[in-house]
N, C-alpha and C positions, 0 to 999 in steps of 0.2 A: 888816924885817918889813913885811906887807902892811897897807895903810889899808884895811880891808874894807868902811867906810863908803864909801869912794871906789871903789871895785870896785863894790859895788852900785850905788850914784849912775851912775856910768860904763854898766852894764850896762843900768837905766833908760834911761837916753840912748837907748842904740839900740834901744830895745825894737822901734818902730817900724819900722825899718829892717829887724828882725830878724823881724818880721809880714810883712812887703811881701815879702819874699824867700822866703818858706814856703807860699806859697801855688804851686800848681804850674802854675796858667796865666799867673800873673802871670812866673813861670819862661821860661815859652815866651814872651813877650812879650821880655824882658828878652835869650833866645838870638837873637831875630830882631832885635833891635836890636841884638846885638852881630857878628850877623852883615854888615847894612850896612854895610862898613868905609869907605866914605866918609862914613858920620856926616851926609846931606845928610839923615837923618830918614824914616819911613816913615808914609803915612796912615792911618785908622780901619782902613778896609778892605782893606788889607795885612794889618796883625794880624788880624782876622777869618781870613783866609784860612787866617794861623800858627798859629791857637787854634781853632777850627770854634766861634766864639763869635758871639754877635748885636753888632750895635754899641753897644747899650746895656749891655752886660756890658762888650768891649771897653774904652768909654769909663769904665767904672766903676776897672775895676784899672789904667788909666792913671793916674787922679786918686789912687789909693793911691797908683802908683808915685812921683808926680810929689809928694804930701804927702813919701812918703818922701824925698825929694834922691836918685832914682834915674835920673828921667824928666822931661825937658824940653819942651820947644816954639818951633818955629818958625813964624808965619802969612806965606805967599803968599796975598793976595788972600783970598778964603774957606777956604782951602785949609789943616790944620794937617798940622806934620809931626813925629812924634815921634822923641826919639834920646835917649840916655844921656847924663846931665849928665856934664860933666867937672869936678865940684865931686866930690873924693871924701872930704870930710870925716866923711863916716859910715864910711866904710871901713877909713879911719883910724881911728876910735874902736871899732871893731869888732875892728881891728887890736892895737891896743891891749890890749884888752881880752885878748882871747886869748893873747896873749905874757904878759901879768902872770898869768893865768888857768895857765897853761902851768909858770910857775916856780913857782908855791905846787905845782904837783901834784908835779913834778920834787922840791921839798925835803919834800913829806908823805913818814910812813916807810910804806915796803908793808908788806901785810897779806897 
């Protein structure tokens, strides 16, 4: 049987993560960074471009993303370059979640 205490605890966890990913420019941030398959990171005004956002919006949903463990950083000289952490411990726990989430539905009786 399920720890429902732990389920919810778990689901907290990610809340964040599961905010930073709902937001739909933060979205289009997230496609153009997964678009770069070289991972060498792309600047402010890259996104601006992917987003028709100003840089201070831009810079605003990076620093969600980046609170979230989704988005990191590289500096060249002045220069920042953004890319998707390869830490996927949220994703995990997201993962998680949904698989346990998944088998309490599978054994509820239908209605």
């Amino acid at each position: 049987m399920s720890d429902y205490t732990e389920l919810q605890k778990n689901l907290t966890d990610i809340s964040d993560f599961l905010i930073a990913l709902g937001d739909d420019k933060r979205q289009a941030i997230i496609i153009k960074l997964l678009e770069n398959a070289d991972c060498t990171g792309l600047q402010v005004s890259q996104l601006m471009d992917a987003t028709r956002l100003s840089r201070p919006a831009v810079s605003h949903h990076l620093k969600v993303l980046k609170d979230a463990h989704i988005v990191s950083y590289h500096r060249e000289g002045t220069k920042n370059f953004y890319y998707l952490t390869h830490v996927t411990t949220e994703i995990d726990k997201l993962l998680a979640f949904l698989t346990e989430a998944k088998e309490i539905m599978k054994r509820s009786p239908r209605k």
